[in-house]
N, C-alpha and C positions, 0 to 999 in steps of 0.2 A: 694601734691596730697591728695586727699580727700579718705579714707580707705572705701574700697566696702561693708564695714559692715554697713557702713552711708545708701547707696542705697536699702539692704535689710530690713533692720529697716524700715524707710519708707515705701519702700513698704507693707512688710509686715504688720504694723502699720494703712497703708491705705484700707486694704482688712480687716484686723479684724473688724474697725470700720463700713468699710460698713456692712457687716457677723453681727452684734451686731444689726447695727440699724434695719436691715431686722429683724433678732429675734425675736425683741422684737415689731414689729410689726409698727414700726417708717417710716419706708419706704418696699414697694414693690418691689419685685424683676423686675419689667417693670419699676421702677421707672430710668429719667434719669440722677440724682445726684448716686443713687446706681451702674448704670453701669459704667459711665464716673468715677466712684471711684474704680471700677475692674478694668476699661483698664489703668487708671493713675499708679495705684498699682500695677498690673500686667506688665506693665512697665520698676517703679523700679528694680521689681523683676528678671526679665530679662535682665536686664543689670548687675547684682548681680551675676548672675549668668555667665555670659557673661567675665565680670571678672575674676568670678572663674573659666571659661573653664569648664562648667557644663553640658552638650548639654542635658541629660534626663530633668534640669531645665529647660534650656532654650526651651523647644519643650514642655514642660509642661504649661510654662506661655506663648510663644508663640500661641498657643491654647487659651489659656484662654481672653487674648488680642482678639483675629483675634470672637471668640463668643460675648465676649461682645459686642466688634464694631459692629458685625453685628446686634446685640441684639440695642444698642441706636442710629443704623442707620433706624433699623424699628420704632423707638418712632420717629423718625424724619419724617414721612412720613405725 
């Protein structure tokens, strides 16, 4: 079985980068690699948490999931 610190890592790994590249001014925040890298990340992170029996986590990146989507569902239009 693969240790739930694998899935955090990652995720969290994946929202930093995106967080960096917006920063530094690499990508926009409507950008849709910067979102689809929240909702992938935000994701991991929830099922991180999911593992850990975390429910403030998970309803924290639950949210952050269900925004971005609807965030790189409007670049979709």
């Amino acid at each position: 079985m693969v240790s739930p610190t694998i899935f955090g890592a990652i995720g969290g790994a994946i929202i930093l980068i995106a967080y960096l590249a917006e920063l530094f001014e690499h990508v926009s925040p409507e950008n849709k690699h910067f979102l689809l890298a929240n909702v992938i990340g935000s994701a991991f992170l929830f099922y991180y948490a999911f593992l850990l029996d975390n429910i403030v986590f998970m309803v924290t990146n639950g949210v952050w999931i269900l925004g971005s989507a609807y965030e790189l569902w409007k670049t979709q239009k």
